[in-house]
C-alpha positions as CSV (number, residue, x, y, z in Angstrom):
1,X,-12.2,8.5,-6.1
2,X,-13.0,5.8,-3.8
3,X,-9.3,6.7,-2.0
4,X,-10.8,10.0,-0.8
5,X,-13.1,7.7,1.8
6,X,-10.2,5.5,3.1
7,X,-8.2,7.0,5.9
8,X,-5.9,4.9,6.0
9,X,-4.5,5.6,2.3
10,X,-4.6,9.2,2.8
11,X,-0.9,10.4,3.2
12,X,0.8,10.3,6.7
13,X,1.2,14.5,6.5
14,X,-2.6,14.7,6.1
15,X,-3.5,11.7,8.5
16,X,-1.1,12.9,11.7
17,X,-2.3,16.3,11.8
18,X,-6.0,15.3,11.7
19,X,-5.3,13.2,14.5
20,X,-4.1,15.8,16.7
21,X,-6.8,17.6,15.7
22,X,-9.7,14.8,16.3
23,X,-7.9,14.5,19.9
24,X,-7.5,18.0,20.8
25,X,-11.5,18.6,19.7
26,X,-12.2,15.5,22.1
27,X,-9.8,17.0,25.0
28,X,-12.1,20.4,24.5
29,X,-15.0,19.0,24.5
30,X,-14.5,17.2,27.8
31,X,-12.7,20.0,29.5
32,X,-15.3,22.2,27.8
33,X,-18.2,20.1,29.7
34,X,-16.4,19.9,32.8
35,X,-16.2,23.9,33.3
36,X,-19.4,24.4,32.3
37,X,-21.5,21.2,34.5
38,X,-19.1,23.7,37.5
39,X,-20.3,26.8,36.2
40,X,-23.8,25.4,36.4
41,X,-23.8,23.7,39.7
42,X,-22.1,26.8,41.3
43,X,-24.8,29.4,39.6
44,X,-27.2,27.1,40.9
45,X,-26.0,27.0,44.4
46,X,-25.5,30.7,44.4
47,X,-28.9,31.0,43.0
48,X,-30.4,29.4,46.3
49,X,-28.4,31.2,48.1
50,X,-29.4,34.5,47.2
51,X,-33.2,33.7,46.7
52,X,-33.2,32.2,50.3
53,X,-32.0,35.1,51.8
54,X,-34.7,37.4,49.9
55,X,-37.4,35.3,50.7
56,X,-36.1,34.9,54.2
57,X,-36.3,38.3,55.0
58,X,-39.9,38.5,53.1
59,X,-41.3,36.3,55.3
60,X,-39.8,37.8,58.5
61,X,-41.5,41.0,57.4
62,X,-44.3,39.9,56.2
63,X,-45.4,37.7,58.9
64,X,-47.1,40.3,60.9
65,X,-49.2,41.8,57.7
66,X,-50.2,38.6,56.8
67,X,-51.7,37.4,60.2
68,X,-53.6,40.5,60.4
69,X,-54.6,40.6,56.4
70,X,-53.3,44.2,56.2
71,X,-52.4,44.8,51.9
72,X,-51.1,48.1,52.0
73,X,-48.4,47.2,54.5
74,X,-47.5,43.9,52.8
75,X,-47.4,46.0,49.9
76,X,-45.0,48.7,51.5
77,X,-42.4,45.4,52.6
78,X,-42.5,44.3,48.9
79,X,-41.6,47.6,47.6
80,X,-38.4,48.5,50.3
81,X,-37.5,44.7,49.9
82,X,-36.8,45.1,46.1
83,X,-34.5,48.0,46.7
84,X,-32.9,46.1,49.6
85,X,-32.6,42.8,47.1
86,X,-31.9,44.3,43.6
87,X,-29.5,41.2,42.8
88,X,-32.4,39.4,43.0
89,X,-34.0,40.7,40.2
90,X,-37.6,40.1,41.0
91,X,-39.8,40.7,38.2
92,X,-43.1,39.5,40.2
93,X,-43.6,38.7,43.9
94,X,-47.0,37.7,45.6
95,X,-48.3,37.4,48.8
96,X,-50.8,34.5,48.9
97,X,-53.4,33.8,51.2
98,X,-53.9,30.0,52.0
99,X,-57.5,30.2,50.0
100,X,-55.4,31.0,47.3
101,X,-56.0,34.9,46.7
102,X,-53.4,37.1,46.5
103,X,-53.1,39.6,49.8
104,X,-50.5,41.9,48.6
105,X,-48.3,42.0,44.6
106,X,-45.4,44.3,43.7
107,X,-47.1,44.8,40.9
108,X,-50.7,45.6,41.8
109,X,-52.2,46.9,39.0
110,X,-51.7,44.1,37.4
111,X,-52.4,41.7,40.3
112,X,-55.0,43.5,42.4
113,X,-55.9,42.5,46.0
114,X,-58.5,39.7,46.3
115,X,-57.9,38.0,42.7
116,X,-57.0,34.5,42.1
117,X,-53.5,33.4,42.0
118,X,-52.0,32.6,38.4
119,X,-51.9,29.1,37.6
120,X,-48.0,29.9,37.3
121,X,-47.3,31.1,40.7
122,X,-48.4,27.6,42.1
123,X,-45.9,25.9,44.3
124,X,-43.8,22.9,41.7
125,X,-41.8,21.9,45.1
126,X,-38.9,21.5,43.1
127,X,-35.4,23.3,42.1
128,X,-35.9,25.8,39.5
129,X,-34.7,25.0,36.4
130,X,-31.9,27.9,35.1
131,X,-31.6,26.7,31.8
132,X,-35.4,27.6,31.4
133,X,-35.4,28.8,28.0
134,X,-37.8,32.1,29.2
135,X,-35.3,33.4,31.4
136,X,-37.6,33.6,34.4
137,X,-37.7,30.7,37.7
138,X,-40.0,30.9,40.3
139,X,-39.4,30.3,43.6
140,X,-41.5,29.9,46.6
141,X,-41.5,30.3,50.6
142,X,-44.4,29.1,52.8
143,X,-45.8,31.2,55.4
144,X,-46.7,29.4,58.9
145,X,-47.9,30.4,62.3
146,X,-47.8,28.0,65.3
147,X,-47.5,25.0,62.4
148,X,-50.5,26.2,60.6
149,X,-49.9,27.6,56.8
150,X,-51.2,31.0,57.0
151,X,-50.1,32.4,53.1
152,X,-46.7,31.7,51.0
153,X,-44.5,33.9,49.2
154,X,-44.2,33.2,45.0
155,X,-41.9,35.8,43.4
156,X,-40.7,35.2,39.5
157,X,-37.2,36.2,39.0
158,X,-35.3,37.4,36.2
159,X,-32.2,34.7,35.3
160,X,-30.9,36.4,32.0
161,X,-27.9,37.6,33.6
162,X,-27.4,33.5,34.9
163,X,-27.7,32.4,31.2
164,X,-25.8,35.1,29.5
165,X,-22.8,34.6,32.2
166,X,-23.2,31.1,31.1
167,X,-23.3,31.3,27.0
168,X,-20.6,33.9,27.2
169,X,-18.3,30.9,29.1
170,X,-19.5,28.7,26.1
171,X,-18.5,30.6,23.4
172,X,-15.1,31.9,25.2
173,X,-14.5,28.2,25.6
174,X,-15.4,27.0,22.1
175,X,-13.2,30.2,20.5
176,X,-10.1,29.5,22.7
177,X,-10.5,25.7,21.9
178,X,-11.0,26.0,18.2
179,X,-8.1,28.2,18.2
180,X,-5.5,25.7,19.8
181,X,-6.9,23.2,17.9
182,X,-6.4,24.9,14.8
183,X,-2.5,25.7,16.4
184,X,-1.6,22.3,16.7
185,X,-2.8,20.7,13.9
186,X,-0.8,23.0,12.0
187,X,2.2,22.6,14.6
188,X,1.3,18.7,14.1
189,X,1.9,19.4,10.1
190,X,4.8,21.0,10.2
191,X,6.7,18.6,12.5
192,X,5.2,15.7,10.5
193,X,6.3,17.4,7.3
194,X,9.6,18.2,8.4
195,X,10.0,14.6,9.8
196,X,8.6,12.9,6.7
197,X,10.9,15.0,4.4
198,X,13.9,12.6,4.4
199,X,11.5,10.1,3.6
200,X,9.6,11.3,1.2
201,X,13.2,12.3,-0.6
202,X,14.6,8.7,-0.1
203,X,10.8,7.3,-2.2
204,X,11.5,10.1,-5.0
205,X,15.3,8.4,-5.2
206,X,13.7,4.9,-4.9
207,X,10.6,5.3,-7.5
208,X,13.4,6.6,-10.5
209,X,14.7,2.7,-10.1
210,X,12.0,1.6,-12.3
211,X,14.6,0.4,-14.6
212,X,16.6,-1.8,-11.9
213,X,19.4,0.7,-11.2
214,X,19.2,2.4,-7.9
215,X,20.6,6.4,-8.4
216,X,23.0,7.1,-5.2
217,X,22.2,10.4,-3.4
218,X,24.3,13.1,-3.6
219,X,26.9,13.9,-1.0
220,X,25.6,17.5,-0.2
221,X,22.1,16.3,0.3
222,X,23.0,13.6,3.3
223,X,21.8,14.3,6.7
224,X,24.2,13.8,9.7
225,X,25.4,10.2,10.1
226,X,24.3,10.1,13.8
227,X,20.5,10.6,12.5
228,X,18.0,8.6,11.7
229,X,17.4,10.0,7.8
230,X,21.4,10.2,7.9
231,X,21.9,5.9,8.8
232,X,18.8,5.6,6.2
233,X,20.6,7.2,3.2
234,X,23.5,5.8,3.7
235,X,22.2,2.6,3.6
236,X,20.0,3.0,0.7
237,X,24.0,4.2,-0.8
238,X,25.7,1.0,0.2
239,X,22.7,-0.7,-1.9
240,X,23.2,1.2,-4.7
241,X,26.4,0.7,-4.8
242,X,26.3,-3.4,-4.2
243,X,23.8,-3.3,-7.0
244,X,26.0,-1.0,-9.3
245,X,28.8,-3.8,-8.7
246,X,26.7,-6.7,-9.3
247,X,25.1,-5.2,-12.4
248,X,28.7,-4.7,-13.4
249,X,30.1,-7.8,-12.1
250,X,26.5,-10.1,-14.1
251,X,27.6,-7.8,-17.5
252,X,31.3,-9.0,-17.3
253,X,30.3,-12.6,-16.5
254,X,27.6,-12.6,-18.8
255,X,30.0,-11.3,-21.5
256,X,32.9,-13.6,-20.8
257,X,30.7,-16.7,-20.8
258,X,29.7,-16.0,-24.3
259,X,32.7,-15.1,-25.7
260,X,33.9,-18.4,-24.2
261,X,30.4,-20.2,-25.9
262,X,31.1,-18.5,-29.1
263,X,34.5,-20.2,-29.1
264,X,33.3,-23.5,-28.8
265,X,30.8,-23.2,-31.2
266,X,33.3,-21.6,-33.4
267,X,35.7,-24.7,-33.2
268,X,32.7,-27.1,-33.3
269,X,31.6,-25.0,-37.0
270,X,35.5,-25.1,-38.4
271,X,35.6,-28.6,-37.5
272,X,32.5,-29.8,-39.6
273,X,33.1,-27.0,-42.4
274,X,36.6,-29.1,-42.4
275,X,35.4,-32.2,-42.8
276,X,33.6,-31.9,-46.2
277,X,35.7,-29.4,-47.6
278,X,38.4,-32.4,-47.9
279,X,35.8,-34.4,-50.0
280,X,35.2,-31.2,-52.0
281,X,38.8,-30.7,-53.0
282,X,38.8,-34.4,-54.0
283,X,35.5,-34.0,-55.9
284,X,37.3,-30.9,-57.8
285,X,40.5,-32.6,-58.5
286,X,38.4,-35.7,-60.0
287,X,36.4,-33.3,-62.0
288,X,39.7,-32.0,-63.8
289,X,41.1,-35.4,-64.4
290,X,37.9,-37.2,-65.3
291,X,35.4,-34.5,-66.4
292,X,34.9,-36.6,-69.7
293,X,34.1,-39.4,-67.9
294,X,30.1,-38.7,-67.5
295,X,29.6,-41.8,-64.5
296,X,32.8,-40.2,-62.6
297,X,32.0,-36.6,-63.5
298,X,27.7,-37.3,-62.2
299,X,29.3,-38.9,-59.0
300,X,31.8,-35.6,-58.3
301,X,28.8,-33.1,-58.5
302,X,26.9,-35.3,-56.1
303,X,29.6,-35.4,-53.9
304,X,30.1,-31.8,-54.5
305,X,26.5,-30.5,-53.7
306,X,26.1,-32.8,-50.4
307,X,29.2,-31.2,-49.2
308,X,28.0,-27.5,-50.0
309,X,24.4,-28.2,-48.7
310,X,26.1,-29.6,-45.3
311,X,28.3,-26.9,-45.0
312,X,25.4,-24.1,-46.0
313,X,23.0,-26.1,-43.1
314,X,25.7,-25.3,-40.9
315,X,26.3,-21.6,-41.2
316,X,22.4,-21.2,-41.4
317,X,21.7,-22.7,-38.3
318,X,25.0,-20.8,-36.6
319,X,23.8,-17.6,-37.7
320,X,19.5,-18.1,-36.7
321,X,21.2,-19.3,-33.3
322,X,23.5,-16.4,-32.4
323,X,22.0,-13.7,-34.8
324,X,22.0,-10.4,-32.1
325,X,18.4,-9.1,-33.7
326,X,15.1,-9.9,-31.9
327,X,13.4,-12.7,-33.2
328,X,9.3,-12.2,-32.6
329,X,8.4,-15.5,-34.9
330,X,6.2,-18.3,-33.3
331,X,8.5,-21.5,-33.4
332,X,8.4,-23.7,-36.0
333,X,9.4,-27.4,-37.2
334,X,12.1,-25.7,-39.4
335,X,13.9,-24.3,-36.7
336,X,14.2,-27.7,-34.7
337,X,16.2,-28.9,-37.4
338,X,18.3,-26.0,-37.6
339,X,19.3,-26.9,-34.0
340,X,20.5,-30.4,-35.2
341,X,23.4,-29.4,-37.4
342,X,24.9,-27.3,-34.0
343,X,23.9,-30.4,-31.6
344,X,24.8,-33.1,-33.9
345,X,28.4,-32.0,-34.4
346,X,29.1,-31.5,-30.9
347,X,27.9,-35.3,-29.9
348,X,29.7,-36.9,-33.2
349,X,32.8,-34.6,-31.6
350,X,32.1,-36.3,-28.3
351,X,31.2,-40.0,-29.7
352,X,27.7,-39.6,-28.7
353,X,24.5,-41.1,-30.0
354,X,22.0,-38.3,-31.0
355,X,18.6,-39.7,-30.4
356,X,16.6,-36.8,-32.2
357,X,12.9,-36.4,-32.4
358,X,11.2,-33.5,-33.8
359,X,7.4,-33.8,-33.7
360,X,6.1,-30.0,-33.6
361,X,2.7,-29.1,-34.6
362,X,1.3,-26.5,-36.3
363,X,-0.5,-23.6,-34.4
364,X,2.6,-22.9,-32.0
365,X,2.7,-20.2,-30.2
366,X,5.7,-19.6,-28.5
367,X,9.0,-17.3,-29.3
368,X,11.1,-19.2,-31.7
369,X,14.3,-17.3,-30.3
370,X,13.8,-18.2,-26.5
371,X,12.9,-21.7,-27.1
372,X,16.1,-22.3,-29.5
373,X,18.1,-20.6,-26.8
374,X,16.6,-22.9,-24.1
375,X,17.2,-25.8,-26.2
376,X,20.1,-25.5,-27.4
377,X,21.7,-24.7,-23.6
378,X,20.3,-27.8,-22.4
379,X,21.1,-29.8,-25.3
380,X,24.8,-28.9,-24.9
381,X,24.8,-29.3,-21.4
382,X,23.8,-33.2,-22.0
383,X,26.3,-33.4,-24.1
384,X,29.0,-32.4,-22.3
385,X,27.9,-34.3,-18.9
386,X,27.7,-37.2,-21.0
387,X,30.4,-40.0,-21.2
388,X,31.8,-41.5,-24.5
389,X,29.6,-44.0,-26.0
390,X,26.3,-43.3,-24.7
391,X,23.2,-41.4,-26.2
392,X,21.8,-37.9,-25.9
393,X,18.0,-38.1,-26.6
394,X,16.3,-34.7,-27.7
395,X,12.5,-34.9,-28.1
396,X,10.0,-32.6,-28.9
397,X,6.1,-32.1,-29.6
398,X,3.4,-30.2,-28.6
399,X,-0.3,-30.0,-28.3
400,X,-3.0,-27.7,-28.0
401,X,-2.2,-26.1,-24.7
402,X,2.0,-26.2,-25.1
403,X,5.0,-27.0,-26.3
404,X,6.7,-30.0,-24.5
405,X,10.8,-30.8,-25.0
406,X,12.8,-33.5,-23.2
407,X,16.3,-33.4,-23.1
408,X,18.1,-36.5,-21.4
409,X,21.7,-38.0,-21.2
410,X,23.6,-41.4,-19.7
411,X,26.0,-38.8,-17.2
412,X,26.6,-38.5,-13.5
413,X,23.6,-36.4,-13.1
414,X,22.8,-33.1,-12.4
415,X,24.8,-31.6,-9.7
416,X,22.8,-29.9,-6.7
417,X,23.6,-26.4,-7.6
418,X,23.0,-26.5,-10.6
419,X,19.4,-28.4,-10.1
420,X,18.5,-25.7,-7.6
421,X,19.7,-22.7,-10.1
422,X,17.0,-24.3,-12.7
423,X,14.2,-25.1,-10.1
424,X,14.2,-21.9,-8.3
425,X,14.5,-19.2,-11.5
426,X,15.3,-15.4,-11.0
427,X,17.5,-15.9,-7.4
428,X,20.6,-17.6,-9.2
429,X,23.9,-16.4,-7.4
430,X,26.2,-15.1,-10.2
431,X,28.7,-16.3,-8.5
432,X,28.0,-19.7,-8.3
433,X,29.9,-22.1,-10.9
434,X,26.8,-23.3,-12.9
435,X,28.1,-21.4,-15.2
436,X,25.3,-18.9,-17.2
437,X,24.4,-21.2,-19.6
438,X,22.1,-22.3,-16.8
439,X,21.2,-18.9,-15.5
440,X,19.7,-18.1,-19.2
441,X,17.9,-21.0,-19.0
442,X,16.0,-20.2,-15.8
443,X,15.3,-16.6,-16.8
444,X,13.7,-17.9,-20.1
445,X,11.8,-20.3,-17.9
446,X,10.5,-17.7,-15.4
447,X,9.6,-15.2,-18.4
448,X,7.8,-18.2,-20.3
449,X,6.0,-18.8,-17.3
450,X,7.3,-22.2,-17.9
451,X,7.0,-25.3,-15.6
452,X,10.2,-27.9,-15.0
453,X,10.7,-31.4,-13.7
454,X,14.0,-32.6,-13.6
455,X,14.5,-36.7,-13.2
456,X,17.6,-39.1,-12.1
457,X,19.8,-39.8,-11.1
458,X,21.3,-42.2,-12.9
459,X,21.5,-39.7,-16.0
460,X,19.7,-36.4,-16.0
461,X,15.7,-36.3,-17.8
462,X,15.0,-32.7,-17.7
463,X,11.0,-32.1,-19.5
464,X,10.1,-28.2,-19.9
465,X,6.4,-27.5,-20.3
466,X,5.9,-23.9,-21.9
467,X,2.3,-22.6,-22.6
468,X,1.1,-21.3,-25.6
469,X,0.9,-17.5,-25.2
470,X,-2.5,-15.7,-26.0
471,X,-3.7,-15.2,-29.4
472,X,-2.7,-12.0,-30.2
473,X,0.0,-11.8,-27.3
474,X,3.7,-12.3,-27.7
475,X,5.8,-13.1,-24.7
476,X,9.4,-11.3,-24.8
477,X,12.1,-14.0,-26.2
């Protein structure tokens, strides 16, 4: 609702027209005042011209009648002098004597000879005023003889014809204004509508991307390449394109790197399923040599069940870890430990020391799946920067605001690619040879809203802070 009272988020096809509109009603108004101030000045000046001249002759003929008092003839010169004048209009005309009685009216019945002059017919001395809303001026001429005022001349005249002249030139001007205005606002919407359709096509093409992929616009609906709209949608193409490619490109990579993970994990499983599976067989073969020996027989079925539950740990873990399903459980202590058996047997592979602490509280509230993928990527990664014969230390806890886990190794440190792939999470170049171990780990980060410091060299200390999520909330794993 509140959008309807800001301008400025009204559309562009709404906003451009009204503006030609608000200036064309401005450019009216002014040329609209102009004409008429020049229609009133010139009335006004033709006014006094043509009032001058009737009073001019007036008082040439009445100068004699006047002198000598005479009514009737003063009478007789108002009477030919409206015939002689009717574009004056005169609707009353006196003849006053300087004590202020009238001598003579065109109108005599109604201003008889010796009465008072009308408070009305009293000399103002100033221009008359033709936007008088009556429709009647008054205008005077002083009689004198030798210098000496001997009567004056007040006539009342009739200006409809002034007024009408000028509210017919209004209303012509206001018509013929409103109707251009009208004209180009709509001109203004159809050349903004028509100029704004490319536009408006390439944000309808734009808003579908909600799901990351850009839709390329049809061939037949590109304007010419030499236009504006034309260079726009072709460019908005080559994106699509370069963001079809390096969808493509991020799938093939991203598929390739686990396939390649999957084999090391795969030969890191055989090789610790391996191991015990020898002491099995031996356990087996002393069972069927010795079973009635009850000491050796006790010590076979111990050997036999701590091979099985080390091999069953194993495939557990492997299959909690890699499992393809979504995994909305809150993390718990269990699932640290799971991550031991995978870690474990790559640093006894690599003759590392495995410094593990696991002290997770209850109450956790973060994705169980994210944080063992996050993990176990940075627990591998310290293992494999790591040289022979040093330690690997894996430590985590937590209180009542987050979980905190510290991975740290003895190595060469962290190279400056891959330290600026994990700081700066969601920008990572695919192409850049961190490899996408990494490139998982900063996207869990970013969608954890997780924090990272990252310490050394010498070695690597990298500590991940990841907040608890609401109660009742579940970040995405």
């Amino acid at each position: 609702m509140t959008a309807v009272f800001h301008p400025q988020r009204w559309p562009l096809a709404i906003r451009a027209p009204l503006i030609v509109a608000l200036l064309m009603i401005g450019i009216a108004a002014a040329m609209s005042k102009v004409v008429l101030d020049r229609l009133a000045r010139d009335q006004a000046q033709s006014f006094r011209q043509l009032t001058g001249a009737y009073l001019d002759g007036l008082s040439t003929a009445l100068h004699s009648p006047v002198i000598r008092q005479e009514p009737w003839e003063a009478f007789d010169v108002l009477d030919r002098a409206r015939h002689k004048y009717s574009g004056v209009n005169p609707r009353i005309v006196l003849v006053i004597l300087p004590n202020d009685t009238i001598l003579a009216a065109l109108d005599p019945a109604t201003y008889p000879v010796g009465v008072k002059a009308p408070d009305k017919a009293h000399d103002n001395r100033g221009d008359p005023d033709l936007a008088d809303p009556g429709g009647r001026v008054w205008v005077h001429r002083m009689l004198r003889e030798g210098g000496k005022q001997i009567g004056r001349i007040a006539a009342e005249i009739d200006i409809s014809n002034i007024q009408q002249v000028r509210q017919e030139t209004f209303w012509t001007l206001l018509g013929v204004n409103g109707a251009l205005t009208l004209l180009f606002a709509g001109l203004g919407w159809l050349v903004v509508h028509r100029t704004l359709r490319p536009l408006l096509r390439l944000s309808s093409y734009l808003a579908r991307a909600g799901d990351g992929r850009l839709e390329p616009i049809p061939e037949r609906k590109l304007p010419p390449p030499d236009t504006e709209a034309g260079k726009a949608y072709r460019r908005y193409n080559a994106a699509a394109l370069a963001i079809s490619e390096r969808e493509a490109l991020l799938h093939r990579l991203a598929d390739q790197e686990r396939r390649a993970l999957l084999g090391r994990y795969a030969s890191a499983i055989a090789h610790e399923v391996n191991n015990p599976l020898g002491g099995l067989f031996n356990a087996v073969r002393m069972i069927q040599r010795h079973g009635d020996d009850p000491e050796r027989r006790e010590r076979a079925a111990t050997l036999l069940e701590r091979g099985l539950t080390g091999i069953r740990n194993i495939v557990r873990a492997s299959l909690v870890v890699w499992r393809g399903d979504s995994d909305d459980r809150n993390l718990t202590s269990a699932d640290i430990d799971d991550l031991r058996f995978l870690i474990e047997s790559e640093a006894h592979r690599r003759e590392l020391a495995l410094v593990w602490n696991n002290a997770l509280g209850e109450g956790v509230r973060v994705p169980a799946q994210a944080f063992r993928q996050l993990a176990l990527n940075l627990a591998l990664n310290a293992c494999a920067a790591s040289p022979p014969g040093t330690q690997v230390v894996f430590d985590v806890r937590s209180d009542e605001a987050a979980v905190l886990l510290s991975v740290s190794d003895q190595g060469p440190g962290l190279p400056d690619e891959a330290r600026a792939s994990l700081q700066t999470p969601g920008i990572r170049d695919e192409r850049a040879t961190t490899g996408l171990g990494l490139w998982i780990v900063s996207r869990i980060l970013e969608e954890q809203s997780a924090t990272l410091a990252i310490h050394g060299p010498p070695g690597t200390a990298i500590t991940i802070r990841i907040p608890h999520a609401e109660p009742g909330l579940q970040r995405a794993a």
